[in-house]
Backbone as CSV, one residue per row, in Angstrom:
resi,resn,N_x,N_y,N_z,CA_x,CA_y,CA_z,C_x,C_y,C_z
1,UNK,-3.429,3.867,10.625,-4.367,3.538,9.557,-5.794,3.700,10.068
2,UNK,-6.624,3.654,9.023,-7.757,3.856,9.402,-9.044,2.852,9.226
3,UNK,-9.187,1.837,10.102,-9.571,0.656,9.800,-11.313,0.927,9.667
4,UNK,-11.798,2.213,10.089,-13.055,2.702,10.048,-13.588,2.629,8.550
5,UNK,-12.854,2.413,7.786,-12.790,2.553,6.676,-13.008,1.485,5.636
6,UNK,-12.846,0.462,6.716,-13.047,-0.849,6.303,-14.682,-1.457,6.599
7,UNK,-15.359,-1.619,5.338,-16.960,-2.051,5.478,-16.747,-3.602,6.349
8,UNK,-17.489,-3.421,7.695,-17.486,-4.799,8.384,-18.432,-5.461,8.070
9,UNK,-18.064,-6.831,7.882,-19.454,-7.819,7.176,-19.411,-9.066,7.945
10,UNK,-20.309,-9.653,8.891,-20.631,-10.150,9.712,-21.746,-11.884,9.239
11,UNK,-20.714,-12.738,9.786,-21.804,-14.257,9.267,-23.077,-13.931,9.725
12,UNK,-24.216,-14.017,8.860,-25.704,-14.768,8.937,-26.222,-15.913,9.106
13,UNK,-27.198,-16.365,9.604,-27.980,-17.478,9.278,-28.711,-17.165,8.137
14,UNK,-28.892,-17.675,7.067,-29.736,-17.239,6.362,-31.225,-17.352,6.485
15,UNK,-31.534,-18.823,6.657,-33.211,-18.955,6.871,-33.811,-17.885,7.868
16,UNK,-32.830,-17.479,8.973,-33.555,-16.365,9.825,-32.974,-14.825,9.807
17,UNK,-31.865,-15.018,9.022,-31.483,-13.405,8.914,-30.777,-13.506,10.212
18,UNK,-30.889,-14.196,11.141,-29.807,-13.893,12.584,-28.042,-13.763,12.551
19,UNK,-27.730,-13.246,12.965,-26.253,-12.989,13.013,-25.891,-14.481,14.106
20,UNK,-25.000,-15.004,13.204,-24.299,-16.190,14.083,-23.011,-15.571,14.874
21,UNK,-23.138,-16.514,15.871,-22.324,-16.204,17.360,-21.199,-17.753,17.353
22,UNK,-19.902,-17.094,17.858,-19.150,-17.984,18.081,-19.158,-18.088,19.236
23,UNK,-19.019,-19.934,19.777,-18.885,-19.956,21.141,-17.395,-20.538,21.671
24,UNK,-16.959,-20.204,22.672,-15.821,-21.115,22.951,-15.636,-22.509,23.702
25,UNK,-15.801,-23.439,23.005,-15.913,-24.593,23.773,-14.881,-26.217,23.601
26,UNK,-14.799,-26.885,24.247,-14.252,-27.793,24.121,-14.882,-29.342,24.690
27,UNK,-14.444,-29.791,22.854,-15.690,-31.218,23.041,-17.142,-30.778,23.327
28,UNK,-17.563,-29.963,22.495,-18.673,-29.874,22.560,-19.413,-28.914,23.906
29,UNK,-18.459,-28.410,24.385,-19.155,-28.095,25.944,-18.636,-26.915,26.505
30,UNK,-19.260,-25.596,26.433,-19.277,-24.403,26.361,-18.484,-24.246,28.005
31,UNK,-17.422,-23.458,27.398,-16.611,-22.734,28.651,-16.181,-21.142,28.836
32,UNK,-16.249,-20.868,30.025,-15.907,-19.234,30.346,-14.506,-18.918,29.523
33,UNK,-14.906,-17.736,29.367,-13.617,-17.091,28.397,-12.452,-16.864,29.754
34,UNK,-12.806,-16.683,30.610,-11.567,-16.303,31.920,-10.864,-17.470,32.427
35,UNK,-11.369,-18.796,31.610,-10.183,-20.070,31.792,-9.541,-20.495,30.811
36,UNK,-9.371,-19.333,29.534,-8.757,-19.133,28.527,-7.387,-18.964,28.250
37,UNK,-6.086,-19.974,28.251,-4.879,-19.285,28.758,-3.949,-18.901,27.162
38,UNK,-2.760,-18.799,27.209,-1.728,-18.992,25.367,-1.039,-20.079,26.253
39,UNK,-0.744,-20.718,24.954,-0.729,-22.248,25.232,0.430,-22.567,23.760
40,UNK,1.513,-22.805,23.967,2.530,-23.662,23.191,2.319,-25.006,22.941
41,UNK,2.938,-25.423,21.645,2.225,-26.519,21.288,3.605,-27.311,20.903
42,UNK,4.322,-28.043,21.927,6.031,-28.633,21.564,6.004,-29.663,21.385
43,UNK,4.335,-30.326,21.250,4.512,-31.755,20.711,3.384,-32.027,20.121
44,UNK,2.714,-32.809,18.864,1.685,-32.717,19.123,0.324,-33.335,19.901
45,UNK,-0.749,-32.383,20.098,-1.697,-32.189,21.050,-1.163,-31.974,22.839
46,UNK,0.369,-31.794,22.864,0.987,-31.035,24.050,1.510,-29.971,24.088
47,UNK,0.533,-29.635,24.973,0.893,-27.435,25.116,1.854,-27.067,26.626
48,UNK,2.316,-26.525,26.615,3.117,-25.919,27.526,1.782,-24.368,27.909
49,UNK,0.852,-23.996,28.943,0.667,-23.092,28.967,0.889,-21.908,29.802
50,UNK,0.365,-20.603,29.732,1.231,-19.838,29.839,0.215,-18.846,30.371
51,UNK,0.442,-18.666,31.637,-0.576,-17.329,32.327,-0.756,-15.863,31.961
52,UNK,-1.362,-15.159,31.899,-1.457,-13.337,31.390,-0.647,-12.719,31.797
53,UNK,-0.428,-12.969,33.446,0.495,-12.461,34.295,1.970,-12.715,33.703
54,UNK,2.638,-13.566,33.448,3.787,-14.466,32.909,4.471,-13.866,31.952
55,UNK,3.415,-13.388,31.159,3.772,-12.665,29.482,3.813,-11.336,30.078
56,UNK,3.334,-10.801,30.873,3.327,-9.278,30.783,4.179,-8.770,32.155
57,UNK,4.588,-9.872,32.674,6.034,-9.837,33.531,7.418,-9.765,33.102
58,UNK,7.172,-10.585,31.897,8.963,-10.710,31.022,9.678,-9.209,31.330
59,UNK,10.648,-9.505,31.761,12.019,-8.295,31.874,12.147,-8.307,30.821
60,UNK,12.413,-6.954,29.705,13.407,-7.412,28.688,13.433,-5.644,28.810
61,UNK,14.618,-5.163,28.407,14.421,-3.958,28.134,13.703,-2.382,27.570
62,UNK,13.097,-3.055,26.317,12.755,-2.124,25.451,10.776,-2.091,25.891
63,UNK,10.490,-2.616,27.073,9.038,-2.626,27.506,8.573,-1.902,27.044
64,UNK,9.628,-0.142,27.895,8.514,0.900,28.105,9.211,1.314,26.973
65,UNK,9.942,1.641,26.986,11.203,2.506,26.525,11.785,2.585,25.281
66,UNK,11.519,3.424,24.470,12.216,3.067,22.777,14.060,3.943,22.694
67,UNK,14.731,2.790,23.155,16.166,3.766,23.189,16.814,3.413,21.872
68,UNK,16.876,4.478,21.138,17.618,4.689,20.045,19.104,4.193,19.374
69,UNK,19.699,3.321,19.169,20.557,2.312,18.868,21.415,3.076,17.886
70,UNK,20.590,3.581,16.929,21.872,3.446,15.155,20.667,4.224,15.027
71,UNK,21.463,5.218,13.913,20.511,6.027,13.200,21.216,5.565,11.653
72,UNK,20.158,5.580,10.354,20.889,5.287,8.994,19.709,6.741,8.563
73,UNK,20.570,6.001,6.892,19.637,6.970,6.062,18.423,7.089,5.456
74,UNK,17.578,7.797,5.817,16.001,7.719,5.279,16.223,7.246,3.720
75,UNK,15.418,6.130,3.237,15.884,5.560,2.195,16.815,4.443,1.766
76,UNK,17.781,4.152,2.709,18.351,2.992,3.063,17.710,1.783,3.215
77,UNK,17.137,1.628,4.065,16.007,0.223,4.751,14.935,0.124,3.195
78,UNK,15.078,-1.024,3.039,14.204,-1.307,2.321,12.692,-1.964,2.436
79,UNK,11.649,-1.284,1.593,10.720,-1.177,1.956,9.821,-2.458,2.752
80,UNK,10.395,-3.633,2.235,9.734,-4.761,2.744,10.082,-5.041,3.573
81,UNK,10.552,-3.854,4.795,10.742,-4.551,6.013,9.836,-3.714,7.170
82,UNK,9.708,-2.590,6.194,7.958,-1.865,7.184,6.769,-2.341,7.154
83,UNK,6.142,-2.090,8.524,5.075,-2.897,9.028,3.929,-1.953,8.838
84,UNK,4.251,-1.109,9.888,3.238,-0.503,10.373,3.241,1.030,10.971
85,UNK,2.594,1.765,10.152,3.246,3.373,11.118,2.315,4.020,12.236
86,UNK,2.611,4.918,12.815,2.457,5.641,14.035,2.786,6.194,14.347
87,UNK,1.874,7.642,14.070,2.100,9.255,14.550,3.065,9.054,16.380
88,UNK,3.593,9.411,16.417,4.091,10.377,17.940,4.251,11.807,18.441
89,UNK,3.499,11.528,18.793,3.323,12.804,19.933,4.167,13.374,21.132
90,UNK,4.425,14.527,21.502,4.717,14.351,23.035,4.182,14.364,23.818
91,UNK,4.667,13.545,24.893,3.724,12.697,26.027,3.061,14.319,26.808
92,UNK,3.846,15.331,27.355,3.197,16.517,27.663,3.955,17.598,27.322
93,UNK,3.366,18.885,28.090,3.835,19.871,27.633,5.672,20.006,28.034
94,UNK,6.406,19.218,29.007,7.516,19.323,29.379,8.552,18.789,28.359
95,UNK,8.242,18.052,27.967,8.577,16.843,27.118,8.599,17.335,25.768
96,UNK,7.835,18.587,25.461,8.130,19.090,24.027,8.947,19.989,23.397
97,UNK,9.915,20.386,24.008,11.248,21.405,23.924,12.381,19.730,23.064
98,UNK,12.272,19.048,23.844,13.507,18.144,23.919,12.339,16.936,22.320
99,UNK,11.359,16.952,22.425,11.021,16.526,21.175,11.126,17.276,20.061
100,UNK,10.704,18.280,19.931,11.214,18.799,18.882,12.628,19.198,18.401
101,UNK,13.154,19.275,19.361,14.938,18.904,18.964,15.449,17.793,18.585
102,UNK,15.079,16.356,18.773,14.921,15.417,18.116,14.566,15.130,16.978
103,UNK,13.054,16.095,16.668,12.489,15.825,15.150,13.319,16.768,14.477
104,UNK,13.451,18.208,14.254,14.483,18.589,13.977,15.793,18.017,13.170
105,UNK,16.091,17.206,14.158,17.924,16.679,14.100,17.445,15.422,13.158
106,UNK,16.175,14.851,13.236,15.920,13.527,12.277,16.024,14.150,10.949
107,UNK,15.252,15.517,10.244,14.754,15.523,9.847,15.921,16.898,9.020
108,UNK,16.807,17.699,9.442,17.595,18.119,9.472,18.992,17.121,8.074
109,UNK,19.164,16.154,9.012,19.944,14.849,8.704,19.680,13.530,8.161
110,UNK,18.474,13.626,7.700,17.681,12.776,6.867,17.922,11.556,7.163
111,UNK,17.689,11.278,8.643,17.946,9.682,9.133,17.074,9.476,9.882
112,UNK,16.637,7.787,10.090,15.609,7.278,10.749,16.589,6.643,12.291
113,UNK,16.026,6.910,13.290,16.637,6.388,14.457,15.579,5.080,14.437
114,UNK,16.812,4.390,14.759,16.198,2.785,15.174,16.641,2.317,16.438
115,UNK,15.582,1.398,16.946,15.825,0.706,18.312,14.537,-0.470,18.264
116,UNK,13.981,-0.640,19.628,12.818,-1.881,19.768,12.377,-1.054,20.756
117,UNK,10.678,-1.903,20.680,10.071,-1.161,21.891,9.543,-2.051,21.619
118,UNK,8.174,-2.675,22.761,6.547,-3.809,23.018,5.612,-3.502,22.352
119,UNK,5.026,-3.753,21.709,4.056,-2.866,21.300,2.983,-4.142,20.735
120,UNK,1.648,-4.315,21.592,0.982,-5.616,21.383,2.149,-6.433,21.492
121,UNK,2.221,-6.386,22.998,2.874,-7.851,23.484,3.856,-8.478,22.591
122,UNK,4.393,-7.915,21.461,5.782,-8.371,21.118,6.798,-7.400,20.952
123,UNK,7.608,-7.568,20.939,8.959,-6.480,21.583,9.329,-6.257,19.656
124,UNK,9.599,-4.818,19.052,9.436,-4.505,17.514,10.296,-3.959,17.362
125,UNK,11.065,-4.287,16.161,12.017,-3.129,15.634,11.424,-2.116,15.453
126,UNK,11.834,-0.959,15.430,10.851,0.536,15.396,11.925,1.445,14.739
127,UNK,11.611,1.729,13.773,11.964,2.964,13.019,11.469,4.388,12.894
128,UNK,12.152,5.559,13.616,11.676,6.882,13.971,11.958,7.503,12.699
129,UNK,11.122,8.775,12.533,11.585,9.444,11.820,10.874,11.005,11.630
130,UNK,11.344,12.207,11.395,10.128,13.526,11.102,9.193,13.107,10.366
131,UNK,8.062,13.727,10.871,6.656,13.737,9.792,5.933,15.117,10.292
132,UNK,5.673,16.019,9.206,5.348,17.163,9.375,5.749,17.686,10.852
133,UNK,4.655,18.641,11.874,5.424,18.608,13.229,5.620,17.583,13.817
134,UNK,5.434,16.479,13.537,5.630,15.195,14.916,6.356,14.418,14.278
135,UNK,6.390,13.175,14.525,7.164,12.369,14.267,6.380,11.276,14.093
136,UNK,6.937,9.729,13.276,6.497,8.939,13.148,7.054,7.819,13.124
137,UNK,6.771,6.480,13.821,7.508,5.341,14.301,6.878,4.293,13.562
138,UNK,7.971,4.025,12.362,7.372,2.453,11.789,8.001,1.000,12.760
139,UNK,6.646,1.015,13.065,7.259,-0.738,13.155,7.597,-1.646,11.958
140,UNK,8.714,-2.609,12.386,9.565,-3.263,11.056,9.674,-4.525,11.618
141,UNK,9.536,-5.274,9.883,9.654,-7.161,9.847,11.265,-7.409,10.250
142,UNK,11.750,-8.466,11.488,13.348,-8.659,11.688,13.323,-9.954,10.110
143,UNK,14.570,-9.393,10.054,15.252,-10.592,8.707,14.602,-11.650,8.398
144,UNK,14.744,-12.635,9.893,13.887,-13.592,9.596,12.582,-14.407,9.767
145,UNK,11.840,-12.583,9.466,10.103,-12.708,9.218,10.296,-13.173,8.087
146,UNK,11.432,-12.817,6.931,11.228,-12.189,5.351,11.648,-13.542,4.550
147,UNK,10.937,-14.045,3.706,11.560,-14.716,3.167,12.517,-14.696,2.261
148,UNK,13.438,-15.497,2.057,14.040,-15.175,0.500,13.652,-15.464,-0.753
149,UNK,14.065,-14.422,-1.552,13.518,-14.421,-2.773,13.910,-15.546,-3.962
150,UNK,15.106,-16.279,-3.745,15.638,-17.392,-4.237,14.749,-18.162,-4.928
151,UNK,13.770,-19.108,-3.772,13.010,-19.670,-3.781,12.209,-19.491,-4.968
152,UNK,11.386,-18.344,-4.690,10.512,-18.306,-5.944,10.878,-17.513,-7.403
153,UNK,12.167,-17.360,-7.224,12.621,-16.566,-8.531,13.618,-17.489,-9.514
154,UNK,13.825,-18.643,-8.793,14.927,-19.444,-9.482,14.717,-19.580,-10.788
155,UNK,13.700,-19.686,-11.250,12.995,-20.536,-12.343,13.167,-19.481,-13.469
156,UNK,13.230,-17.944,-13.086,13.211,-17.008,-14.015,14.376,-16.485,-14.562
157,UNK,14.781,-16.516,-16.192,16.085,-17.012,-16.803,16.739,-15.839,-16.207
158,UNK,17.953,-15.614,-16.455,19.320,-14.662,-16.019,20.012,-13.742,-17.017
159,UNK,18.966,-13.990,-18.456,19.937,-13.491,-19.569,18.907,-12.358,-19.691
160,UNK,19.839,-11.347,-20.016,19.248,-9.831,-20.261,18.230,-9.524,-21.441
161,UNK,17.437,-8.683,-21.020,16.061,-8.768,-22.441,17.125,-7.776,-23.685
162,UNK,16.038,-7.986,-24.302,15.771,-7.601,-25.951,16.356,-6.062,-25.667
163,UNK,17.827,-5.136,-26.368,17.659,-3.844,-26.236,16.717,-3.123,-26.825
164,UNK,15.698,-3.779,-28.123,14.971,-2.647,-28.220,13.422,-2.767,-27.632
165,UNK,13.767,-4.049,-26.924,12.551,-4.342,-26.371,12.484,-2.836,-24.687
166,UNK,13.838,-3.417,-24.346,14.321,-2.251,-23.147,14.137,-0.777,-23.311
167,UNK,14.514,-0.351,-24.660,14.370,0.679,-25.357,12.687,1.655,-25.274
168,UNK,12.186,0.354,-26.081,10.911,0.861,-26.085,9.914,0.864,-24.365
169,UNK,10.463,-0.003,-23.260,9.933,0.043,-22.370,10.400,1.077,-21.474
170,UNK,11.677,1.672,-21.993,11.969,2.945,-20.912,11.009,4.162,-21.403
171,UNK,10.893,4.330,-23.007,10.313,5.004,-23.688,8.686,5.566,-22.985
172,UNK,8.225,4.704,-22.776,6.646,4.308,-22.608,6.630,4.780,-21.030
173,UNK,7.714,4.132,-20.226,7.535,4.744,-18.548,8.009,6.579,-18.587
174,UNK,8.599,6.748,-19.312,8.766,8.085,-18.867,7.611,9.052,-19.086
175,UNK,6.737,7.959,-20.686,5.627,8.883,-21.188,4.803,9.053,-20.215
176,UNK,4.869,7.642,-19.376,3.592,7.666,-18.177,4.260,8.232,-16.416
177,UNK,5.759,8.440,-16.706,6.066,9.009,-15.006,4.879,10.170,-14.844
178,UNK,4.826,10.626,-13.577,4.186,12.041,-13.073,4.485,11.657,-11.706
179,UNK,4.195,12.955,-10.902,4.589,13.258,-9.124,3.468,12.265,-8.652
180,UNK,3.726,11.326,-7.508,2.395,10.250,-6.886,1.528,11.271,-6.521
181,UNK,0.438,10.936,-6.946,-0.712,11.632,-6.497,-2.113,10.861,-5.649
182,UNK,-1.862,10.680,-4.015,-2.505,9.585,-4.093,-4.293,9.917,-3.799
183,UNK,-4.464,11.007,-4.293,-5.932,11.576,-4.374,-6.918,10.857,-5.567
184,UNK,-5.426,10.785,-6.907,-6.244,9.883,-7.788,-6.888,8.514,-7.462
185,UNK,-5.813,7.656,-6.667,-6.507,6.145,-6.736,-7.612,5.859,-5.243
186,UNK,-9.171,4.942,-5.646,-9.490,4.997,-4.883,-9.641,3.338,-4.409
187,UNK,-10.647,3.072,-3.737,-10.620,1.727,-3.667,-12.580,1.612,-4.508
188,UNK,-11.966,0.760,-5.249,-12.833,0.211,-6.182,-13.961,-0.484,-5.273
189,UNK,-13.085,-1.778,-5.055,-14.257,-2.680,-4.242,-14.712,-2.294,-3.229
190,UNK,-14.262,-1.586,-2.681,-15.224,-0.586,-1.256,-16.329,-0.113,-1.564
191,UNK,-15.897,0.827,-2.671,-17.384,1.669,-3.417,-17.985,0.997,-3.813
192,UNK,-17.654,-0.518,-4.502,-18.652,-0.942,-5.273,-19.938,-2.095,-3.833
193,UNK,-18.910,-2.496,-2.799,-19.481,-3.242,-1.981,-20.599,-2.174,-1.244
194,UNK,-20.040,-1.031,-1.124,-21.111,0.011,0.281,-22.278,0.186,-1.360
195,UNK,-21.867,0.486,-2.822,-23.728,0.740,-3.506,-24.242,-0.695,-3.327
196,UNK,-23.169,-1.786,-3.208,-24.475,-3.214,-3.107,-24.879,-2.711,-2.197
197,UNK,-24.545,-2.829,-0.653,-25.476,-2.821,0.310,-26.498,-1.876,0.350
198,UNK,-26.130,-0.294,0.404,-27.321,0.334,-0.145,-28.190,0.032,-0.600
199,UNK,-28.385,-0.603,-1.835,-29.231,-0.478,-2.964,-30.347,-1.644,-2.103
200,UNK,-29.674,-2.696,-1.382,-30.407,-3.340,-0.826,-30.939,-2.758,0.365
201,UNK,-30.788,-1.979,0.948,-31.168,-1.185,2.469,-32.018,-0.377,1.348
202,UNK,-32.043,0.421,0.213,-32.994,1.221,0.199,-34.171,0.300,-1.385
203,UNK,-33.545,-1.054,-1.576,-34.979,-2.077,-2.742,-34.571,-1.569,-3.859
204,UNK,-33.808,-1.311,-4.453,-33.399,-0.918,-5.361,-32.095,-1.448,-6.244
205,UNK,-31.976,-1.465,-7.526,-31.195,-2.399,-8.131,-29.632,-1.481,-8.058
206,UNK,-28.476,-1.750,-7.852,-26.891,-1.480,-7.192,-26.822,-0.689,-8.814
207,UNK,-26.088,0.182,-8.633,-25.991,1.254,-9.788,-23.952,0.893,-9.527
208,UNK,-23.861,-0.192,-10.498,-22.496,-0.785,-10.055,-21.808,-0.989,-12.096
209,UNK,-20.789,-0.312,-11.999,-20.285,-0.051,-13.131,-19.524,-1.516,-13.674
210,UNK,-19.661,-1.859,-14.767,-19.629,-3.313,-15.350,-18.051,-3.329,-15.818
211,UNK,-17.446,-4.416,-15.148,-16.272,-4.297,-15.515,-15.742,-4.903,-17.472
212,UNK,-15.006,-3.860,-17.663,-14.486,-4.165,-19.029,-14.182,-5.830,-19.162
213,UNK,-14.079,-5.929,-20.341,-13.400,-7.417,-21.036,-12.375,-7.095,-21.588
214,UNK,-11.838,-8.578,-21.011,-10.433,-8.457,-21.530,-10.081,-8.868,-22.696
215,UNK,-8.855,-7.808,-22.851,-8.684,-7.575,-24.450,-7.692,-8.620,-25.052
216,UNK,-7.641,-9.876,-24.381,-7.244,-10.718,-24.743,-5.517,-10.397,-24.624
217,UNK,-4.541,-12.258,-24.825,-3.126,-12.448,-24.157,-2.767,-11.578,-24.897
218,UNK,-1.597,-10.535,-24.280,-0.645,-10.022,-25.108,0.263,-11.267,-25.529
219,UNK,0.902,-11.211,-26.776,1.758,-12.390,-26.799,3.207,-12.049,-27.264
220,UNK,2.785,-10.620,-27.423,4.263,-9.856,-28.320,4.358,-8.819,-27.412
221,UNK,5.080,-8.673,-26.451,5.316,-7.434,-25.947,5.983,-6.585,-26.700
222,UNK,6.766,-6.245,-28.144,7.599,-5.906,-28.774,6.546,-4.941,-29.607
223,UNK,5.184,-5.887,-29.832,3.822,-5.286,-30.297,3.076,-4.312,-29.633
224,UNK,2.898,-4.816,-28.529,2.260,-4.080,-27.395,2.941,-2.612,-27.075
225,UNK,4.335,-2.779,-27.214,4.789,-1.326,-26.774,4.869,-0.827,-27.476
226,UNK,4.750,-0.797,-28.983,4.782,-0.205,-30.034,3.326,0.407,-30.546
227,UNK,2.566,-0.451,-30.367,0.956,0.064,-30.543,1.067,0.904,-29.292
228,UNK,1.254,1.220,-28.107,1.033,1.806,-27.241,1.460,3.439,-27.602
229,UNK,2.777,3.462,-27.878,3.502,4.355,-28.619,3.240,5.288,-29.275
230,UNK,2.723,4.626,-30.402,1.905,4.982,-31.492,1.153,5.850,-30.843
231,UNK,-0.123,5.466,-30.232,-1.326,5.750,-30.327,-1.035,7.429,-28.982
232,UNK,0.213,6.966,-28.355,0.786,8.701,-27.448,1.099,9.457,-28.555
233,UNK,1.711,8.895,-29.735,2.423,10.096,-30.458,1.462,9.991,-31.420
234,UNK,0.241,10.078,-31.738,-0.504,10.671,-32.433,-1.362,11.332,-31.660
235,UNK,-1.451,11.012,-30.687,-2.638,12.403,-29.847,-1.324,13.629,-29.214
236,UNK,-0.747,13.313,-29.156,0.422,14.365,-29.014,0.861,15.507,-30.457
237,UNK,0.800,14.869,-31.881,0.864,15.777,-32.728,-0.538,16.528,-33.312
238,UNK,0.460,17.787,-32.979,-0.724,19.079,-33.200,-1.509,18.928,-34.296
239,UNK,-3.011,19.462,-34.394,-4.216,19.418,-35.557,-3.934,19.833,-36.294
240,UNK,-4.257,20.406,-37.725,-4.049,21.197,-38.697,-4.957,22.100,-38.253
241,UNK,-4.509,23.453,-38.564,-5.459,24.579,-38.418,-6.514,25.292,-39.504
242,UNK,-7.017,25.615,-39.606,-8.018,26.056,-40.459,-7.065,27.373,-41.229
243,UNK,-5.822,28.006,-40.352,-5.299,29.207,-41.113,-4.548,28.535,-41.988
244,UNK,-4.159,27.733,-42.106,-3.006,26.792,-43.121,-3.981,26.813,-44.691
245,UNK,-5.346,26.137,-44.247,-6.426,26.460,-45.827,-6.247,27.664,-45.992
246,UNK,-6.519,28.246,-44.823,-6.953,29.704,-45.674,-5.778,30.954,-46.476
247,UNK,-4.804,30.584,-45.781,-3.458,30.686,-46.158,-3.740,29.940,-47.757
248,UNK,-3.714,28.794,-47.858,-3.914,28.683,-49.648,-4.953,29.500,-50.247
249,UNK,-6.092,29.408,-49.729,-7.508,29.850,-50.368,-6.421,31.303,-50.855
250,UNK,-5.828,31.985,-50.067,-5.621,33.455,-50.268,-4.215,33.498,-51.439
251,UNK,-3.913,32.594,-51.776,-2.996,32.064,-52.223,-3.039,32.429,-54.138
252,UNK,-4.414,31.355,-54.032,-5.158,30.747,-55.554,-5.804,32.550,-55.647
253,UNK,-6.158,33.171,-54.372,-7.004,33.921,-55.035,-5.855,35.306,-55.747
254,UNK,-4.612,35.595,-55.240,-3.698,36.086,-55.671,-3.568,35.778,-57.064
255,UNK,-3.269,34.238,-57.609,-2.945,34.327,-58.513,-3.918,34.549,-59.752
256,UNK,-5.400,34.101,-59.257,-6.087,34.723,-60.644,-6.679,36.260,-60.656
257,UNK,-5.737,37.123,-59.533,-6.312,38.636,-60.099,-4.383,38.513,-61.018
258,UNK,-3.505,38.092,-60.607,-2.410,38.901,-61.257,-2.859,38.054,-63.004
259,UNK,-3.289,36.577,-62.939,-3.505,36.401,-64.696,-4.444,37.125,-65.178
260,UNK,-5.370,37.596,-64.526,-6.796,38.552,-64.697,-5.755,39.987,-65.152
């Protein structure tokens, strides 16, 4: 990802315009960052802590090494369990005969190889897979990052909607399917945050587009998809043409030479 992308906005003081600074201290009383340790907390205000060295000693297998376990099918894993992706490369020029036979065979067989690897000091499920020439490794949430959905769905009834309510809502998605195009969507509040700042870096009032009002509760969805409907299948039926008049005009004028 591309976090460059992200406008950084930084606390002020206001009366002086100074950028405020965090310090690290305890009880009031400023200490070096190099007597800084991670520190478990198994009771409270008792930490178990834990040296740099300690954490980045752990044996566990998958340190360096991403060894490939199970391969499934691209499309299988469901989406809420990807994290985070990452181009791969090969490490050098020796190493790229035997990678690209890999991406190949992923990509060939439409499966993601899975295993774990470290990656920021926690050991990750990692999901491989082709991406154009290289390859790409999502890191993935284990089971029980995820919550269940139970919880917050209980409340929502079990009995099947309205068929012509269903009817009219398949109706309406197909009018609006098309191929993702993700050139169309941009980020709104980005653009609109970088003309504030501008406008203030160059004294000038933010040339910032006013958001619509809302058109008030739908309360009939049965309404809603039907006005929606409507208003596709009348810009969808063709204009009248001007040859259709003239087609009559030539019509009337036939018949008063033959009574003539």
């Amino acid at each position: 990802t591309n976090s460059a992308k992200t406008i950084p906005l930084h606390e002020i003081y206001k009366p002086t315009g100074q950028r405020v600074h965090h310090q690290n201290v305890v009880d009031d009383e400023a200490i070096d960052r190099e007597d800084i340790v991670k520190g478990y907390e198994y009771e409270k205000g008792e930490y178990v802590t834990l040296e740099p060295e300690e954490i980045q000693n752990l044996k566990i297998p998958s340190s360096k090494t991403l060894e490939i376990t199970q391969f499934v099918n691209v499309g299988e894993i469901d989406p809420i369990y990807f994290e985070r992706p990452y181009y791969v490369v090969p490490q050098d020029n020796k190493s790229e005969d035997a990678f690209i036979v890999i991406r190949d065979a992923l990509r060939k067989n439409g499966k993601y190889g899975l295993g774990q690897l470290v990656i920021g000091g926690r050991e990750r499920l990692c999901a491989l897979k082709a991406c154009g020439s290289g390859m790409m490794l999502e890191t993935m949430r284990y089971r029980d990052e995820i919550r269940k959905a139970d919880a917050y769905f209980d409340e929502i009834s079990d009995s099947g909607p309205d068929k012509e309510q269903l009817a009219l809502a398949g109706q309406l998605i197909k009018q609006k399917s098309a191929k993702f195009n993700p050139t169309k969507y941009h980020d709104h509040y980005r653009e609109a945050l970088q003309e504030l700042i501008d406008s203030k870096i160059e004294h000038r009032q933010p040339n910032i587009e006013k958001e619509e009002k809302p058109r008030g509760k739908v309360v009939n969805l049965m309404d809603a998809l039907k006005k929606s409907l409507n208003q596709k299948e009348q810009k969808a039926k063709p204009k009248k043409t001007k040859a259709k008049t003239s087609a009559k005009k030539k019509t009337k004028t036939k018949a008063k030479r033959r009574a003539a």
